[in-house]
N, C-alpha and C positions, 0 to 999 in steps of 0.2 A: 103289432102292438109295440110299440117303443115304451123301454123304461128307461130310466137313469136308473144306477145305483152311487151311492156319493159312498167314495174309502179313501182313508184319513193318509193321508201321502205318506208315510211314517208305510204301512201297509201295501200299497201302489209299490213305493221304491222297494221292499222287500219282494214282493212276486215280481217284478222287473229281474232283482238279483237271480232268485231261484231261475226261470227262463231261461235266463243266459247261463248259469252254472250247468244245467240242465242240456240245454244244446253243445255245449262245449266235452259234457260228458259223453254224449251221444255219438258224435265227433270223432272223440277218443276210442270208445266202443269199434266202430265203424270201419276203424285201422287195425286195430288188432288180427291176429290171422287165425285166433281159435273162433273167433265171430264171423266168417268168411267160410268153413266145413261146409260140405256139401251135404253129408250124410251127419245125423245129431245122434248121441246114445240120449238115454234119460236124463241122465246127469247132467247134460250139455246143453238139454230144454231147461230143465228147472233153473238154472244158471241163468242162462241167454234168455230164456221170457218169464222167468218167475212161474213154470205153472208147477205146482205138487205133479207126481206120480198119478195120486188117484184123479185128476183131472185128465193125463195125457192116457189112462189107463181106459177111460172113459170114451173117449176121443176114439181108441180107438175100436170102440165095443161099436162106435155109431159110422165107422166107416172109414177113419185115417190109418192110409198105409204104411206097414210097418215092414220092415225088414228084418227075421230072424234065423240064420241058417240053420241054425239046430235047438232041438227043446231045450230050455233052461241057456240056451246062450245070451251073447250080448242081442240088444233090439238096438236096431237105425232105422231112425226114418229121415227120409230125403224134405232136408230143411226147404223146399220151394211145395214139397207138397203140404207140409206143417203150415206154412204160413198162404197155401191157398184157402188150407180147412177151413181157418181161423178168419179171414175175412171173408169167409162165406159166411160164416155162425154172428 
């Protein structure tokens, strides 16, 4: 099914801006060297993907592996297996 949608250029040229402000911030992200860790604490997800505690908490009740040496220490989880979970789900 093909549709049109008609937006009023005033709007077009605006999400044209965001996109590129968008990519360019991405970009930016992408060089940085705390966005580059191999091992994430909690802090460093919420940060780097936006998710709450009680979602990464959840995550990992259903099977993402975490890294804790000792009770009540820090938690790492190994950012390639974070973002296999994640495009699995």
């Amino acid at each position: 099914m093909n549709a049109k949608i008609m937006v009023e250029r005033r709007v077009y040229s605006n999400l044209i801006k965001f996109v590129i402000e968008t990519r360019k911030m991405l970009a930016d992200y992408s060089e940085r060297p705390e966005f580059k860790k191999e091992w994430l604490s909690i802090s460093d997800i919420e940060i780097e993907f936006g998710l709450s505690r009680k979602i990464i908490d959840g995550f990992r009740k259903k099977g993402l592996k975490a890294n804790q040496k000792i009770a009540n220490g820090k938690i790492l989880i190994s950012r390639i297996e974070l973002e296999k979970y994640i495009i699995k789900k």
